[in-house]
Every structure is written in C-alpha cells, then in structure tokens.
C-alpha positions in Angstrom: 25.2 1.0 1.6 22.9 -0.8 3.6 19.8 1.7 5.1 19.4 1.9 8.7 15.8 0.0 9.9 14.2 2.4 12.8 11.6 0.2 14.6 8.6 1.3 16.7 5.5 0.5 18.2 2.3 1.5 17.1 1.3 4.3 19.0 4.1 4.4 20.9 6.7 7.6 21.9 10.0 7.5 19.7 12.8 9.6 20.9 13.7 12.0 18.0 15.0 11.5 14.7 18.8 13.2 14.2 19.2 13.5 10.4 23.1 14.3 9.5 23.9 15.9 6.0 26.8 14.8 4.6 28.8 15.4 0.9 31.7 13.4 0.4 31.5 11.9 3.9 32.1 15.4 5.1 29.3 16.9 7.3 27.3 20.1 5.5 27.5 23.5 7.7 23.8 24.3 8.0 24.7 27.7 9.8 22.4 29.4 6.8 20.4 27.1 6.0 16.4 27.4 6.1 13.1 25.7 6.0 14.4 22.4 7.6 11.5 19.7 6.7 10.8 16.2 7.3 9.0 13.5 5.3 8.0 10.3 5.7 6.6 7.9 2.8 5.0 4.0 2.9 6.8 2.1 1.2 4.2 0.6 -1.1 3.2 3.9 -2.2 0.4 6.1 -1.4 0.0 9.5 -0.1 3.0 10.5 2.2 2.4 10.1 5.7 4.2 12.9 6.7 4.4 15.8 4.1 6.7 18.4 4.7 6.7 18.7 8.9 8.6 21.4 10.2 12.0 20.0 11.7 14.8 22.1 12.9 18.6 22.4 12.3 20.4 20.9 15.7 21.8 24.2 17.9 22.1 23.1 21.2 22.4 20.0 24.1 20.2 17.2 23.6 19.7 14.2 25.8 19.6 10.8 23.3 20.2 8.5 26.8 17.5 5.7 25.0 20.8 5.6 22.1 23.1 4.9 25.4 25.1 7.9 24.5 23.6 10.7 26.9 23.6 14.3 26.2 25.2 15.8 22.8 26.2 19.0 22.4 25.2 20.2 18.3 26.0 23.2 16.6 24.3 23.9 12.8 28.3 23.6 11.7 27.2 19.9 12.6 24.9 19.2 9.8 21.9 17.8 11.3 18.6 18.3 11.8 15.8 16.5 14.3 12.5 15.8 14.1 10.5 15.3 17.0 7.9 12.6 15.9 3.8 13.1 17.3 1.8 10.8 18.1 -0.3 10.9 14.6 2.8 9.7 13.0 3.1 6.7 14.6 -0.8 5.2 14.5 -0.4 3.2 11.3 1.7 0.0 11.2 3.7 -0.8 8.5 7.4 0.2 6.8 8.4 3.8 5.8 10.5 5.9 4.0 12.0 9.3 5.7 13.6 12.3 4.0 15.0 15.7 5.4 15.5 18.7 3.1 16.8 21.9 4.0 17.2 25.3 1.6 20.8 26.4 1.9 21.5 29.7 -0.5 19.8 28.3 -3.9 20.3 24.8 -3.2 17.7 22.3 -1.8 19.5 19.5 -0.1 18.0 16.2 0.7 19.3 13.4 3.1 17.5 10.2 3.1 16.5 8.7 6.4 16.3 6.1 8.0 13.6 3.1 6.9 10.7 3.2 9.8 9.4 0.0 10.1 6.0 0.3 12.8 4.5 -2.5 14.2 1.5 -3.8 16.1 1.2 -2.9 19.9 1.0 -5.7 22.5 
C-alpha cells in the first residue's frame, strides 16, 4: 500500500490531520479509548519533531471544506483521531513521518500517518 504524501508550506497553516484506526479494514470503536497522541519523525532520523502531542479522539462536527467535502459529523465509534498542527511544527522543511497512538483497555494501538513532506515558502 502506497502511503499518502501530505504537503505544506513552511510556516504555513494546515487544516487538521484526521487519523482513522482501522483492523481488518474495519474501523476501531474508540468510545474507551485514552491518551490519544500524535508524533511526527524526519525521515532521515534524528530527534522526533513532534513527541507525543496531545490529539483527541473525533466526537463531533468538523468543517474539512479545504478537502472539498464540508462539514463531517464523527463519533469515537468512528475510529479517528485529529491533530490540530501549531505553527512550531511546521518551521522546518523537509519530509516526515506521523503516527497516532491511543490506549484502549491494555492495548496501545498505533496507526501510521500520513508522510509530511514541508517545503520552502515563496
């Protein structure tokens, strides 16, 4: 399976980043899930970029218009969790790696991300 490529400008704003957790091709209930986090790696290796942000399980309507869809309504039966990116996370060009994890009962689950490739500003 070919990994999506999320590209943005350096220092620019980035709508957020809806992470779905699937098994199976089935999508997870997070209902009791907890500690949503978000990570976010260079490629080349080196200290994580972003280590373990608080992100939070989708309960609720969200406008994604900049994806051409609108507003979605989520529920945690859903499976996915956003991150809202910050300004700090976007100041140093180059390609990424992203993760979500969430605790649900004694299980950690993971979901890879997208690739985040930022570039130069004009």
């Amino acid at each position: 399976m070919t990994r999506q490529v999320l590209e943005i400008v350096q220092g620019g704003a980035a709508l957020p980043l809806f992470l779905a957790f699937e098994v199976n091709g089935e999508r997870v209930d997070l209902t009791a899930a907890t500690s949503p986090k978000f990570y976010m790696r260079p490629r080349d290796g080196g200290a994580r970029k972003i280590d373990g942000a608080t992100a939070v399980i989708a309960s609720g309507s969200y406008n994604i218009a900049g994806d051409g869809v609108g507003t979605v309504t989520l529920a945690p039966t859903d499976g996915v969790v956003i991150y809202d990116w910050t300004a700090a996370n976007l100041d140093t060009v180059g390609w990424f790696d992203t993760t979500a994890e969430v605790t649900l009962g004694a299980k950690l689950l993971l979901v890879n991300g997208p690739a985040v490739h930022i570039v130069a500003g004009a």
